[in-house]
C-alpha positions as CSV (number, residue, x, y, z in Angstrom):
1,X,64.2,68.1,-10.0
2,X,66.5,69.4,-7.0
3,X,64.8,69.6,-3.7
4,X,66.0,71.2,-0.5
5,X,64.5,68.3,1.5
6,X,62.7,67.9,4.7
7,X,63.9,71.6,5.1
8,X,61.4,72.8,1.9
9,X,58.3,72.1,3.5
10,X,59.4,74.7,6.5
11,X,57.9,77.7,4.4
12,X,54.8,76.6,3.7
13,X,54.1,75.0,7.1
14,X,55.3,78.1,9.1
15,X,53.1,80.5,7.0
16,X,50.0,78.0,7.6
17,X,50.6,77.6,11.1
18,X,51.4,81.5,12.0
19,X,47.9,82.6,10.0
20,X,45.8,79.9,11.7
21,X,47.7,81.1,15.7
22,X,48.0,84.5,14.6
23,X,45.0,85.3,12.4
24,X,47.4,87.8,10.8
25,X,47.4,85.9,7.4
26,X,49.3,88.7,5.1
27,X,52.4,89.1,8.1
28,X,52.1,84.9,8.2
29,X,52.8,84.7,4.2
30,X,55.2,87.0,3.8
31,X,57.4,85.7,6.9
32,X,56.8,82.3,5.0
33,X,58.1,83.3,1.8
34,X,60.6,85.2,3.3
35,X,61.8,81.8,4.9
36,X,61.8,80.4,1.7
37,X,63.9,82.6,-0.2
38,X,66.3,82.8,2.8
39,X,66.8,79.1,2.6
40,X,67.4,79.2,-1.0
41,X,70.1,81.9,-0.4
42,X,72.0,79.8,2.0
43,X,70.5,81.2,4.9
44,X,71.4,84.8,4.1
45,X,68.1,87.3,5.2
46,X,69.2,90.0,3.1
47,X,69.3,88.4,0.1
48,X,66.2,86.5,1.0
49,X,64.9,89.4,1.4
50,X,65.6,90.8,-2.1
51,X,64.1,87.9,-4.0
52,X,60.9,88.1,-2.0
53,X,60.4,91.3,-3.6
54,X,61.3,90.0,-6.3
55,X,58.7,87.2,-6.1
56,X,56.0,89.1,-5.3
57,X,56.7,91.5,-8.5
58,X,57.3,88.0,-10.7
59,X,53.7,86.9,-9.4
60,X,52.7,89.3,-12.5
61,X,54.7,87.7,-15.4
62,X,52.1,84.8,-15.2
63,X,49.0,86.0,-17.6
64,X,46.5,83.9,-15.5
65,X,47.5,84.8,-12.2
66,X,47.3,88.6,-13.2
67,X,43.5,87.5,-14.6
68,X,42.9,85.7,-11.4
69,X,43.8,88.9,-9.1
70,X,41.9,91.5,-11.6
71,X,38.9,89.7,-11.4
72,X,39.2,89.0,-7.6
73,X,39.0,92.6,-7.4
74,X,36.3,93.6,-10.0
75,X,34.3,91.5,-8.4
76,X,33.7,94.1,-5.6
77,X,32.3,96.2,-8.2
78,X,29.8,93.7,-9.1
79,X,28.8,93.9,-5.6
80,X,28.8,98.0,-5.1
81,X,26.5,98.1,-8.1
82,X,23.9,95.4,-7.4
83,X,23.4,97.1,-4.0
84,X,23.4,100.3,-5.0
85,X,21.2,99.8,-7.6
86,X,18.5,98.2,-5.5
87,X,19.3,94.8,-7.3
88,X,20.5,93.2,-4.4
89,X,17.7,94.5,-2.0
90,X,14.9,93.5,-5.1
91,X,15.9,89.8,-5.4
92,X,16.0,89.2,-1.4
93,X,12.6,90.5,-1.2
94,X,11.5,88.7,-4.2
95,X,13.2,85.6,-2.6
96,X,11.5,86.0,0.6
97,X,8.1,87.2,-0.7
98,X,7.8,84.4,-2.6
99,X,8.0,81.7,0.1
100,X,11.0,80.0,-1.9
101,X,13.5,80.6,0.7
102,X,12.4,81.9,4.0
103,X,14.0,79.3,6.9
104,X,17.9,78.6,7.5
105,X,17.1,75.2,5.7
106,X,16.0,76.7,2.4
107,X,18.9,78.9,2.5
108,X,21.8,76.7,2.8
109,X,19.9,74.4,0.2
110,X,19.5,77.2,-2.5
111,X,23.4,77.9,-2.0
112,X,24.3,74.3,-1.9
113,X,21.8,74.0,-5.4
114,X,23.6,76.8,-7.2
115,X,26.6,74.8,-6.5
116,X,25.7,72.5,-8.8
117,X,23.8,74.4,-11.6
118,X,27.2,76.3,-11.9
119,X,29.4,73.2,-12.4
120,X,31.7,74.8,-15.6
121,X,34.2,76.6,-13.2
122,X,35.0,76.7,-9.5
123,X,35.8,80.5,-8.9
124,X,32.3,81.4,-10.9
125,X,30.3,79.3,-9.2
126,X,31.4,80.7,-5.8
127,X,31.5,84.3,-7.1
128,X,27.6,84.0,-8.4
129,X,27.0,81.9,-5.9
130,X,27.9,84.2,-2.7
131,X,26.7,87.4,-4.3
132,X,23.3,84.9,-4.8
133,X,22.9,84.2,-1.3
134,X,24.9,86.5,1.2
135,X,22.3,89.0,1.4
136,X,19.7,86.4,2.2
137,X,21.8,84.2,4.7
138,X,22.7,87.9,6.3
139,X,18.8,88.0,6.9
140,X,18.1,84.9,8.0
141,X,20.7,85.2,10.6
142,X,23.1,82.6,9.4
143,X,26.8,83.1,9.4
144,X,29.4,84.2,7.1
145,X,31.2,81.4,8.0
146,X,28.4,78.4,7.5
147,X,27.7,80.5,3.7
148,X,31.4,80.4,2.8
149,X,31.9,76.9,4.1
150,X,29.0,75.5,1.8
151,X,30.2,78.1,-1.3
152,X,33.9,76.6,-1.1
153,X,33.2,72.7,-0.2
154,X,30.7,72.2,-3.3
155,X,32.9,74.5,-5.6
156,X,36.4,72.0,-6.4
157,X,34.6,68.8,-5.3
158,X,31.7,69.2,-7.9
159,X,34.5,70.9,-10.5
160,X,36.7,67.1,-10.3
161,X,33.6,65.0,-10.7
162,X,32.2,66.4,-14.0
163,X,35.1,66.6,-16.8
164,X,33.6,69.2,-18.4
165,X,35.4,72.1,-17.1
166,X,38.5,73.3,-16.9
167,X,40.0,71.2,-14.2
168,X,38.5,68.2,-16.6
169,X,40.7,69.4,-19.3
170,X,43.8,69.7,-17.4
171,X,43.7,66.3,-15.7
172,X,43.2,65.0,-19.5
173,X,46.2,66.9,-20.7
174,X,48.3,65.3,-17.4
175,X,47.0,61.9,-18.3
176,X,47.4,62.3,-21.8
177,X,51.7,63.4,-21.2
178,X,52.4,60.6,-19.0
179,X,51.4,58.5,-22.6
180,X,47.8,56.9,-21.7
181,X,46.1,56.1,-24.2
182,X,42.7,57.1,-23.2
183,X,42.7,59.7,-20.8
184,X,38.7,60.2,-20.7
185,X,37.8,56.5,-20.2
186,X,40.4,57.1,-17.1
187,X,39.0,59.8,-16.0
188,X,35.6,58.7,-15.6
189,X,36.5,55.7,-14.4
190,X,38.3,57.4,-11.5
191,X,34.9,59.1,-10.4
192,X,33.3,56.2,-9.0
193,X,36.3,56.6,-6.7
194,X,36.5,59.8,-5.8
195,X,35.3,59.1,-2.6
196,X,36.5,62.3,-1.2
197,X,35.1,64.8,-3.3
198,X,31.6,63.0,-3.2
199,X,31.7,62.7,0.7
200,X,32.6,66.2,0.9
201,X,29.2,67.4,-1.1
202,X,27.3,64.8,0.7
203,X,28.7,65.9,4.5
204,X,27.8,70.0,3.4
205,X,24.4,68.9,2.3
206,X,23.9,66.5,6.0
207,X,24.7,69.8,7.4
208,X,21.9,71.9,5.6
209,X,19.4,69.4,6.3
210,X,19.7,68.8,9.7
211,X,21.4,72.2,11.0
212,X,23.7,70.1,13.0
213,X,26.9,72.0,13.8
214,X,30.8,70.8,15.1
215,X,33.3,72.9,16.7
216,X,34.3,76.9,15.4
217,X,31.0,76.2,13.3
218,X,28.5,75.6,16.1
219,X,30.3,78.2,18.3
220,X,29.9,80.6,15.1
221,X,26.2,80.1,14.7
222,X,25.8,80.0,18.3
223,X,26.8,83.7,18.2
224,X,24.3,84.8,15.3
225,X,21.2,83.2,17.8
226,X,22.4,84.6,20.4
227,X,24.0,87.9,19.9
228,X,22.7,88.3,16.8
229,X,26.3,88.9,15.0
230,X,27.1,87.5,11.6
231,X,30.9,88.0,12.3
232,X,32.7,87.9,15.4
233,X,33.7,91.2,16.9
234,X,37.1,92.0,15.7
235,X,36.6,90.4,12.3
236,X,38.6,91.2,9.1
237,X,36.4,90.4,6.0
238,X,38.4,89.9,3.1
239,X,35.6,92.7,1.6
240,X,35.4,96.3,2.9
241,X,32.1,97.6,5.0
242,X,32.0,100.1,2.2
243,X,31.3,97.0,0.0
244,X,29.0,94.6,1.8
245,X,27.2,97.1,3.4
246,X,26.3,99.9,0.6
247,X,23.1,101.2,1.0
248,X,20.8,101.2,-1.9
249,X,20.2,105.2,-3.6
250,X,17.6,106.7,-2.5
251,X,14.8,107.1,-3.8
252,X,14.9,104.5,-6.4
253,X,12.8,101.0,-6.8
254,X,14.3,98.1,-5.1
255,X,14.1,95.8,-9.0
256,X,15.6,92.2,-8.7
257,X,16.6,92.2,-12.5
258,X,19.2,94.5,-11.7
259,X,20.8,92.4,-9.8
260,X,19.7,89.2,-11.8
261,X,20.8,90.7,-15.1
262,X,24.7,91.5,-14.8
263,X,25.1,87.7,-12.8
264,X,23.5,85.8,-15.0
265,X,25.4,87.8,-18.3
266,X,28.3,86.3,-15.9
267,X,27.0,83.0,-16.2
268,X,26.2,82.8,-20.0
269,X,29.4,84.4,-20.4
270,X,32.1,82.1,-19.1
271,X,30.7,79.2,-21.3
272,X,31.2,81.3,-24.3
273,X,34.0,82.2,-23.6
274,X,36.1,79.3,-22.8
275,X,34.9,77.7,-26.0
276,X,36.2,81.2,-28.3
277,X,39.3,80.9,-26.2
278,X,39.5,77.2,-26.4
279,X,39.0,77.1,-30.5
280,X,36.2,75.3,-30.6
281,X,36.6,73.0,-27.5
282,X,34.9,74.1,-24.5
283,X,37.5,71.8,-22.3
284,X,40.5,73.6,-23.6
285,X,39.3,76.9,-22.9
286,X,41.3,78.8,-20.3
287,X,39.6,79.1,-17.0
288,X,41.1,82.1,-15.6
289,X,40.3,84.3,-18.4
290,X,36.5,83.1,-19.1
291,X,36.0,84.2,-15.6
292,X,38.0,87.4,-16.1
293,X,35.6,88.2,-19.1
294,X,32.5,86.9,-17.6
295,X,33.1,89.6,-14.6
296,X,33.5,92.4,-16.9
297,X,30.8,91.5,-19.4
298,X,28.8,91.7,-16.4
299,X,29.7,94.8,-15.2
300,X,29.2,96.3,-18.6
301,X,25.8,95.1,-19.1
302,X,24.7,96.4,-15.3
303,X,26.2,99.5,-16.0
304,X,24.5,99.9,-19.5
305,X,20.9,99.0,-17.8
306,X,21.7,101.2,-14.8
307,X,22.1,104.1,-17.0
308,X,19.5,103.4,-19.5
309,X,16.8,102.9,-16.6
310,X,18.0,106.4,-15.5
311,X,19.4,105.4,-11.8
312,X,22.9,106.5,-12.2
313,X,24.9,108.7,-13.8
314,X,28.1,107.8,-15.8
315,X,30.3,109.7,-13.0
316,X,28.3,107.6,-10.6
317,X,28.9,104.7,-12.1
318,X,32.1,104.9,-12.4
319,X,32.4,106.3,-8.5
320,X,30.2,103.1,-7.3
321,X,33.1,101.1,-9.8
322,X,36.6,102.7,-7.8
323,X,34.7,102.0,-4.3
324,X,33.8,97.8,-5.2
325,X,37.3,97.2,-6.4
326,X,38.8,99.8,-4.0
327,X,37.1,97.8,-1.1
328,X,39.0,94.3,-2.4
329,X,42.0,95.5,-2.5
330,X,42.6,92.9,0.8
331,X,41.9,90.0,-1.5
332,X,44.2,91.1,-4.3
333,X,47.0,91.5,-1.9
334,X,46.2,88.2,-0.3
335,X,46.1,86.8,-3.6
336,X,49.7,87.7,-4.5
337,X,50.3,86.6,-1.6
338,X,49.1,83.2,-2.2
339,X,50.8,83.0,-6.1
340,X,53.9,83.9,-4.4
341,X,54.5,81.2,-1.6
342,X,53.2,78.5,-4.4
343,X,56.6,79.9,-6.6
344,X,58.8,79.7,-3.8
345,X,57.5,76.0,-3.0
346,X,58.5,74.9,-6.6
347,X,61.2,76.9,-6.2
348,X,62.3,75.1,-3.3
349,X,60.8,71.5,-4.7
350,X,58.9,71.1,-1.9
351,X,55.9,69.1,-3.7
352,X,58.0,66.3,-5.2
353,X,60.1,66.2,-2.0
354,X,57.2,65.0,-0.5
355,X,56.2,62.6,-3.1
356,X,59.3,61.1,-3.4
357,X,59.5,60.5,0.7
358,X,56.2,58.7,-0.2
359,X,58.0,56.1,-2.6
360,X,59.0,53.7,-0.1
361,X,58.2,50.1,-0.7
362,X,54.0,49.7,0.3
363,X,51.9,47.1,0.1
364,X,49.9,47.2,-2.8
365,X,47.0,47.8,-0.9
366,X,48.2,51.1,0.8
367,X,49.2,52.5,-2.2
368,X,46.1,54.1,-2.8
369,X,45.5,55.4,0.6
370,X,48.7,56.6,0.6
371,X,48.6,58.7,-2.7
372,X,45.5,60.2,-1.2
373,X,47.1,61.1,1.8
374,X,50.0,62.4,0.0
375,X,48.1,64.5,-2.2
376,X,46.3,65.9,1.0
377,X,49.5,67.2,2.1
378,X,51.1,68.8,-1.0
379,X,47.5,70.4,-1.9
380,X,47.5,71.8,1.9
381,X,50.8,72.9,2.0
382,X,51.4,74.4,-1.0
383,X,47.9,75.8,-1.9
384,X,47.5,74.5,-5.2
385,X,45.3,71.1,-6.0
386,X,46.2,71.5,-9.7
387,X,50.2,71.4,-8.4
388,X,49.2,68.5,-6.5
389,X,47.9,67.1,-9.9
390,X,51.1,67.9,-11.8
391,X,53.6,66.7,-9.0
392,X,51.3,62.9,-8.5
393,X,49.9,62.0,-11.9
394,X,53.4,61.1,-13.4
395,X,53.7,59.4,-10.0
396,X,51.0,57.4,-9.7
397,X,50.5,56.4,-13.8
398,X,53.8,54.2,-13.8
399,X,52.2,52.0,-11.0
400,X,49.2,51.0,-13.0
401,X,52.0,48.9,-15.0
402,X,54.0,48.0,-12.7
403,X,52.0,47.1,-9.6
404,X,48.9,46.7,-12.0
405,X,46.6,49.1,-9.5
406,X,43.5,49.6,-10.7
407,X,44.4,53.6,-12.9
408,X,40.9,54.9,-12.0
409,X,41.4,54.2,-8.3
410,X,44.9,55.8,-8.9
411,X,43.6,58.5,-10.1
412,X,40.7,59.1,-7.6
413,X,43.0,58.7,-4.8
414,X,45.4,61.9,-6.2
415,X,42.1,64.5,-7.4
416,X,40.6,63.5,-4.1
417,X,43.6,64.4,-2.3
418,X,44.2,67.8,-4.2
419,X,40.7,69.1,-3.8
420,X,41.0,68.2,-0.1
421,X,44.0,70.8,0.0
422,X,42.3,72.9,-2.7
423,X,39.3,73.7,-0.4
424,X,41.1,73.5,3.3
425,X,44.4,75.2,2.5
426,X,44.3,79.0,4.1
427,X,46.7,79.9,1.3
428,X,44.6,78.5,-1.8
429,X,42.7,81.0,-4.3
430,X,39.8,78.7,-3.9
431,X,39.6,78.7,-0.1
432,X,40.3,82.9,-0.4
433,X,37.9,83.4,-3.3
434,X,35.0,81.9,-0.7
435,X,36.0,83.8,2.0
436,X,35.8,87.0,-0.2
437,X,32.5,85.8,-2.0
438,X,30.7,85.6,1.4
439,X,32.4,88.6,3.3
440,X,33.8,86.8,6.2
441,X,37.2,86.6,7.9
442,X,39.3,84.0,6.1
443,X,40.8,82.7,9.3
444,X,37.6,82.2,10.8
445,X,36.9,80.5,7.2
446,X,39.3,78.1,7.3
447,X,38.8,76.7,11.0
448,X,35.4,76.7,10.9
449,X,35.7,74.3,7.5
450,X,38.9,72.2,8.1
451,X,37.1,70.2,11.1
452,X,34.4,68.9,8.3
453,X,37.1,68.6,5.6
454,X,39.0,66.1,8.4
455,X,35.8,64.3,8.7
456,X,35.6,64.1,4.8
457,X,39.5,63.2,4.4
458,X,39.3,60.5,7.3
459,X,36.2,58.6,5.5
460,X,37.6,58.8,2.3
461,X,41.1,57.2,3.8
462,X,39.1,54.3,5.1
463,X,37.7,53.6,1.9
464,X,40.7,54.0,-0.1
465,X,42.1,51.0,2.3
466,X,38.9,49.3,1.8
467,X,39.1,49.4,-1.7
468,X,42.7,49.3,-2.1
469,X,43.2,46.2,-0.6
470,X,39.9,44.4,-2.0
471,X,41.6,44.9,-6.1
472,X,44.2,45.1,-5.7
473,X,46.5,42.4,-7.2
474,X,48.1,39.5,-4.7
């Protein structure tokens, strides 16, 4: 594929830079696909201009990024109707009157847990997961920023370590085009390896435990002890007040099934789904529309109970509906957003630029470390993990033959690296899906998360080395 060169990686690296100085993330996009388009056009703005729009409109022609950005949206509604319902309200004083989770601790672990018990897709489990516990962080004092920073780094780490999922499925189908022969002995082979995503889990869970905080993290709990804040003054959460902060009608019972009902018809859902959409094969199932299905299905059942129990009307219902996906209409622009600079990165080649400036003759030993690293960088720049996958798979496969590197370690090395940029990058669904799912200010999001990502990332290169140069041959 044509690349632009060094000069492709300007877009990406200008929007990321301008949303993490500015904080104005939509203006920091726009100006960075903007730039990319211009370059494409020979440095003419007008016409750079032109296919920007263009872009943004083309964003639609993709089936699951269309699912991906009606869901994002619905979701708010999910939200609206367990508040207003007195779901919301019901389980937090079920939660708390049982003892079960009642201290900052027991919080952060029952967030961290759900993580886990969620494992078949990423943007589900942080959905169910935030809508779970953001009410009960919100009265324990913690921050928005410590809930979406344990929602998004046990979400893509746990997703690559169990193959059952949708991410397992599309490594397989990379492994399985680049001709080897036995793409799920590979894979699980590669997950003793994937020192990343396992240190990543480990490091949110250290932080749970012992309540220990670095940097914009300690500064942002600081504030919720002191001032009693669990968002800075001036922040933008991706969700509306009108969402987060509905009151429950009046003069109804505060019932936790009406919030537990519609999330976990989300849960038994998606499951269903992918294997109806995958024929048969839960692995081949498409991800984007499971979760798109789970959130209606959800929706319909919690509307159906709501109306049966007598709380709300149908035009209520459908009022309390407009309002949640009214008040994520941020996200769903931030979302396009998001699709948009990812087309005009493989537009411009910028990924396997970048890959290919990584081919220069290495000792064996640093190959590993050095796909990692690699991966890191693509992932963060473009926003994508599963780009990252497509661009470094065919890259790294050939060197099992021909350097005869171990292909699990290979493999670890590139996942690792994509979920690093899948979880840290301000312009990746995954990283804006958590900042929706806990209400926070994605900014704030992202820098309160990347120091512990850096801690994670610089581990895992140590090992890699470690590793790398204890198998590998010569």
């Amino acid at each position: 594929m044509d690349t632009f060169g060094w000069i492709s990686v300007l877009p990406p690296l200008l929007a990321i830079i301008l949303a993490i100085k500015t904080k104005h993330v939509y203006v920091s996009l726009l100006l960075g696909i903007w730039l990319g388009w211009t370059i494409i056009n020979g440095w003419n703005p007008l016409n750079g201009l032109i296919d920007t729009l263009d872009i943004l409109v083309d964003v639609f022609k993709e089936p699951d990024n269309t699912r991906v950005i009606l869901f994002s949206a619905m979701i708010g509604a999910i939200i609206t109707f367990t508040q207003y319902s007195g779901g919301m309200k019901g389980f937090v004083n079920w939660i708390t009157g049982k003892g079960m989770v009642n201290t900052r601790r027991s919080a952060g672990l029952l967030a961290w847990v759900l993580g886990f018990i969620i494992f078949i897709e990423s943007s589900i489990c942080v959905l169910v997961s935030g809508a779970v516990a953001r009410p009960i962080f919100d009265k324990l004092k913690i921050s928005r920023e410590k809930l979406s920073y344990i929602l998004d780094s046990t979400s893509a780490p746990k997703c690559i370590i169990i193959p059952l999922n949708a991410w397992g499925a599309f490594v397989l189908g990379l492994l399985a085009s680049q001709g080897v022969k036995d793409p799920v002995r590979v894979f699980v082979s590669s997950i003793p390896f994937n020192f990343y995503a396992f240190l990543a889990i480990a490091l949110v869970l250290g932080v749970v435990l012992t309540g220990k905080d670095i940097g914009p993290m300690k500064t942002a709990e600081r504030r919720v002890k002191e001032e009693n804040k669990v968002l800075r003054n001036g922040a933008e959460p991706l969700v509306s007040d009108e969402v987060v902060s509905m009151e429950k009608k009046a003069d109804i019972p505060p019932r936790a099934i009406n919030m537990i009902l519609p999330v976990v018809t989300m849960v038994v859902t998606m499951p269903v789904v992918l294997l109806i959409s995958g024929k048969g094969n839960l692995m081949e199932g498409s991800g984007s529309l499971s979760v798109l299905w789970s959130v209606i299905a959800g929706l319909m059942v919690g509307a159906i109970a709501y109306r049966v129990q007598g709380l709300m009307r149908t035009k209520e219902i459908t009022d309390i509906f407009m309002k949640g996906v009214g008040g994520l209409v941020p996200l769903a622009s931030l979302m396009i957003l998001a699709f948009a600079i990812g087309d005009t990165c493989e537009a411009l080649g910028t990924g396997p630029f970048v890959a290919q400036a990584a081919k220069a003759s290495l000792n064996p030993g640093l190959i590993p470390a050095v796909l990692f690293l690699v991966s890191c960088f693509i992932a963060f720049s473009t926003g994508t993990s599963w780009g990252a996958f497509a661009i470094m798979i065919p890259i790294a496969v050939p060197m099992v033959n021909l350097i005869g590197l171990h292909p699990g370690l290979l493999l670890a090395a590139v996942l690792g690296g994509g979920v690093f940029g899948d979880h840290s990058s301000p312009i990746s669904d995954t990283t804006i899906i958590s900042s929706m799912a806990s209400a926070t200010d994605h900014i704030d999001h992202v820098r309160t998360q990347i120091p512990y990502a850096f801690i994670a990332a610089s581990v895992a290169v140590v090992l890699f080395l470690l590793v790398g140069f204890t198998i590998s041959p010569g």
